[in-house]
TIGUTOR-726653 format. One record per residue (C-alpha): x, y, z. Coordinates in steps of 0.02 Angstrom, whole numbers, plus 50000, padded with zeros to 5 digits. Example, Ala and Ser with C-alpha at 12.3 -4.5 7.8 and 13.67 -1.06 7.14 Angstrom:
506154977550390;506844994750357;
***
This chain:
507764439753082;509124447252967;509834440352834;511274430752842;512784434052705;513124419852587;514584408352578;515294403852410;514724391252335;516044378052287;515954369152114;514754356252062;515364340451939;513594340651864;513014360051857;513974372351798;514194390251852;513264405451766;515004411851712;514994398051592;513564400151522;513084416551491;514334430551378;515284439351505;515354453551393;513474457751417;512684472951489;512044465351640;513624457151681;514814471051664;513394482751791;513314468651897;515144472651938;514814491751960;513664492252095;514324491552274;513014474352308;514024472352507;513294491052570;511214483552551;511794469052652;512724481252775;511354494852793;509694485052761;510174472752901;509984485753023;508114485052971;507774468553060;507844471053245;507134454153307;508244439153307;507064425953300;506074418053145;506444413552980;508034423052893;507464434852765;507834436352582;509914441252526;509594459552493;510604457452361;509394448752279;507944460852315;508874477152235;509284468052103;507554463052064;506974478452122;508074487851986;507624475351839;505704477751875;506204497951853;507344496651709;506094482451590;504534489851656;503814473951756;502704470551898;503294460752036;502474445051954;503284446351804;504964452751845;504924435251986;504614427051823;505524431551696;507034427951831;507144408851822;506894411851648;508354422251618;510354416851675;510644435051637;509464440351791;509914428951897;511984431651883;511524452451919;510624447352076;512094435452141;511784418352116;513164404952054;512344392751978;510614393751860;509054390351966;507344384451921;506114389852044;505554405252107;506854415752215;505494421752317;503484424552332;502924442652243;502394449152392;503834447552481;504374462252363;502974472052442;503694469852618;505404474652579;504754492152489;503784493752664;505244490752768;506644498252694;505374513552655;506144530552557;507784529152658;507964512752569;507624514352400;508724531852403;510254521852448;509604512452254;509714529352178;511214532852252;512234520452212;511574518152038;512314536852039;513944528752089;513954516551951;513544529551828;515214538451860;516214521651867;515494517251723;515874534951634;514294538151616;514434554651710;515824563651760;516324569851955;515734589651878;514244584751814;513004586551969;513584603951971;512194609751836;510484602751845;508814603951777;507444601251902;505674602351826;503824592451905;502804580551827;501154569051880;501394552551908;499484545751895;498884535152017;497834517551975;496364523351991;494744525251901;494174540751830;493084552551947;491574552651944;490294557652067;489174541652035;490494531252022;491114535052188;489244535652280;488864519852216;490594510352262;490484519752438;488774512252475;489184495852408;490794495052531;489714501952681;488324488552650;490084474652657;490564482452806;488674480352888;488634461752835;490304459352875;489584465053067;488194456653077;487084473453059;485404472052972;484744485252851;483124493752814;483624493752630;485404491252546;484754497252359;485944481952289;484674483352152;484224501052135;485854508852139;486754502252010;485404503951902;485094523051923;487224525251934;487324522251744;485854530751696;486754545151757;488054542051657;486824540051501;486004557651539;487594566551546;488044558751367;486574563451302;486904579251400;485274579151475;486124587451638;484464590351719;483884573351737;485854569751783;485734579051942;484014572551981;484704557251975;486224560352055;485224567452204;484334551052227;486064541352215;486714550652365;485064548352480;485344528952426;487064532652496;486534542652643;485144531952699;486224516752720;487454527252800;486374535052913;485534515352943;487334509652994;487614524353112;486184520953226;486844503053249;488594506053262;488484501953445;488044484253405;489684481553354;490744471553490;492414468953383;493124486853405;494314481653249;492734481353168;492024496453240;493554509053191;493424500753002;491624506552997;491944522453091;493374528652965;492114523652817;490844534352894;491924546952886;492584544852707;490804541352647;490224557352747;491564567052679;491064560352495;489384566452517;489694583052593;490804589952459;490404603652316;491114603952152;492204621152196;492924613452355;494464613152387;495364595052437;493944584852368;493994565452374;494264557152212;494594538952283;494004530752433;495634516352412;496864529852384;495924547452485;497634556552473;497584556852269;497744576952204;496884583052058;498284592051963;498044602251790;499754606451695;498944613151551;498934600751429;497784601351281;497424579751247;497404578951462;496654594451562;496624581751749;497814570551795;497434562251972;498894558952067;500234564552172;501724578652102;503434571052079;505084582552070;506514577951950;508474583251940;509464577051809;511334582851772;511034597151636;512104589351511;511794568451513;509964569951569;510624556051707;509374557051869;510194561752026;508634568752132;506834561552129;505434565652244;503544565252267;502904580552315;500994577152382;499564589352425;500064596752231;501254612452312;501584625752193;503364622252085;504244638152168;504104631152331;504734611652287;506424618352228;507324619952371;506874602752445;507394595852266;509144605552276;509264597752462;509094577452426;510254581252255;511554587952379;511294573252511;511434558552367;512924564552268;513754574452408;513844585552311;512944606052319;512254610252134;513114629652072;511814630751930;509944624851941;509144627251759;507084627851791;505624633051681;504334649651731;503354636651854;504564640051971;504804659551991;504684665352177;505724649652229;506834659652350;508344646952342;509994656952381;511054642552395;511354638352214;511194648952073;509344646951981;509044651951802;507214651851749;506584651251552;506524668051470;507574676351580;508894691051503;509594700051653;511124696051688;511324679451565;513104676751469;513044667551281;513494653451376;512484652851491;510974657251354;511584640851270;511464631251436;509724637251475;508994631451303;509384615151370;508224615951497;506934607051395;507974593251379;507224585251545;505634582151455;505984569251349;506824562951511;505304561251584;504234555651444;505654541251426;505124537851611;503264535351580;503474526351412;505054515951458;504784513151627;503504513451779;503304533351807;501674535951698;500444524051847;500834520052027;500184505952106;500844506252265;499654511352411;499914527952504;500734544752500;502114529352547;501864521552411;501994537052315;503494541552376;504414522952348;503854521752174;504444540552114;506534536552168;506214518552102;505434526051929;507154537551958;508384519251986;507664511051826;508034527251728;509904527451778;510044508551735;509264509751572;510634523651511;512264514951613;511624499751515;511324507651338;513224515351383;513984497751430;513164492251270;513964505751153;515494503551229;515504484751164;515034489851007;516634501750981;517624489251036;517274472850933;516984488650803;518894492850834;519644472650837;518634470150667;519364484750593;521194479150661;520764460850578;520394468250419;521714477750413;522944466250456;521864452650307;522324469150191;524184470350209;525274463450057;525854445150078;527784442450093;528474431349931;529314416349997;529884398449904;530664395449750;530124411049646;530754422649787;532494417149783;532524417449592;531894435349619;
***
């Protein structure tokens, strides 16, 4: 059932309201007022097609959780938290008076990112773009130039490795069998584990020969038990059941078919659709995880385009969709695009694209905006340090996709609330200044000895 809108609250003689409390010159206060709060309620209703059952959670109150956990770098646990904690919170995501239990279970979180999906959580990013030119932040010109460059965001997951992942694929195939009932000639529950770290031992003592010899006896474990749970598959009389044991047949097949030079290997068997990407970095040759596409306005570094791009495409060929979602969130078509040599071959005629190093054709001033370009990157690292960019946890090229614009939302917040901030700070700066001036001025004589004078 959709949510229903809230009615204000009227006064109570023995709690009083958050706007007594709290500094109404604070960050979080002054945002709160920025952000157009009545368009979630309008557009995520349309999300709940059934009219019966329980009314679900004021919208307004899951975007503004959703942005805190983005902008302070908080799970959904902790961001639920740190809400009845904080009247600060809690007056951002709409409520009147200070509470004292839990808004709403974690997980709920989790079914609002699943239901709103990427539609959803661009409508965030766009209207934290809104409230970044309200708040001066940006300026109406300044989606015209942008920088669009790729990162990794890593997915949470365990490093690779090939007896790591034989060993957890038999262990969740010999679940499965018990789970149905199935009896095995021989599950290796003691065997296995054993022999998967001695492989790991060999290779540090880089005795690779015994590695693969044992490695080859970890994947018959595997196979055998596979191969065990194949003939018996027909046993199975839940055909839930049966399709769960079918698809991790076919993962753990997959697993134990592949060569180290193929191409689209499996690096997870939670998360199959993880990429192994290589950007050339010297402390990190792999990352594993999905490609993500930023824009940010070439002079403020604010985000206005965010995007995971999975199956790890080359740069060239991301720009255009990049150029196309900037465009459809600020309404606005980009003249300039500034890009680094990743992307050469792009073949984007709509908007003008300047790539690193190039001389034909460039102007001093446009030389001076191209240096620039590398300004994204601290963007970026501000992103993985600052907020949620550097792991997802979500499940799913989905999941992916929901965490790169919400990495993008908590961004934007973090610089309209830095700017909110500063602006403060100029003006008590500006009334102490005033104060001491007017402390400073000579005093006027008055009484006796000014009429004798």
């Amino acid at each position: 059932m959709k949510p229903k809108s809230r009615a204000p609250e009227q006064d109570d003689l023995l709690r009083p309201r958050l706007t007594d409390m709290i500094d109404m010159r604070h960050e979080l206060v002054k945002l709160a007022a920025l952000i157009d709060w009545e368009f979630f309620e309008d557009e995520w209703a349309g999300f709940f097609t059934s009219h019966t059952g329980r009314p679900a959670t004021s919208p307004r109150l899951v975007a503004g959780l959703l942005y805190l956990q983005h902008a302070y770098r908080l799970s959904d646990e902790a961001v639920v938290a740190r809400w009845v904690e904080n009247p600060y919170y809690q007056h951002f995501c709409g409520e009147t008076f200070f509470q004292h239990c839990f808004p709403l279970d974690p997980s709920s979180l989790t079914r609002w990112r699943k239901r709103i999906g990427e539609e959803g959580v661009e409508w965030l990013l766009t209207k934290t773009i809104e409230a970044g030119r309200e708040a001066g932040v940006i300026s109406e010109r300044s989606v015209e130039a942008v920088i669009v460059d790729t990162t990794v965001m890593e997915k949470a997951i365990a490093h690779p490795t090939d007896a790591r992942l034989c060993e957890k694929a038999r262990r969740r195939l010999v679940a499965l069998a018990q789970e149905a009932g199935l009896s095995l000639r021989q599950s290796y529950a003691r065997l296995a584990p054993r022999l998967s770290g001695q492989v790991g031992r060999y290779a540090h003592a880089r005795q690779f020969k015994r590695m693969r010899k044992a490695l080859r006896r970890l994947k018959g474990y595997t196979g055998r038990v596979l191969r065990d749970i194949q003939r018996q598959l027909g046993r199975v009389a839940d055909a839930g059941l049966r399709e769960r044991i079918e698809a991790e047949i076919a993962l753990s097949g997959r697993l134990l078919r592949q060569k180290p030079k193929d191409k689209g290997k499996l690096y997870a068997l939670h998360e199959p659709e993880v990429d192994c990407i290589s950007k050339g970095k010297a402390r990190v040759r792999y990352e594993f995880g999905t490609k993500v596409s930023v824009a940010t306005t070439h002079r403020e570094g604010f985000v206005v385009g965010m995007r995971s791009m999975p199956g790890n495409p080359y740069d060239g060929h991301t720009l255009r969709e990049a150029l196309e979602q900037v465009e459809i969130l600020t309404e606005t078509r980009p003249r300039r695009a500034f890009v680094d040599r990743g992307y050469r071959g792009h073949g984007v005629q709509t908007t003008e694209a300047f790539i690193s190093g190039q001389r034909r054709g460039m102007t001093p001033a446009l030389r001076r905006d191209l240096r620039r370009r590398s300004a994204i990157e601290p963007v970026i690292g501000h992103m993985k340090t600052d907020g949620r960019l550097a792991r997802c946890a979500l499940k799913g090229t989905l999941g992916d996709a929901l965490h790169a614009v919400l990495c993008g939302c908590g961004h934007n917040i973090r610089m309209i609330l830095a700017h909110l901030r500063a602006l403060v700070a100029e003006i008590l700066a500006a009334l102490i200044a005033a104060i001491g001036a007017i402390i400073a001025l000579p005093r006027p004589k008055c009484g006796i000895r000014a009429a004798a004078a």
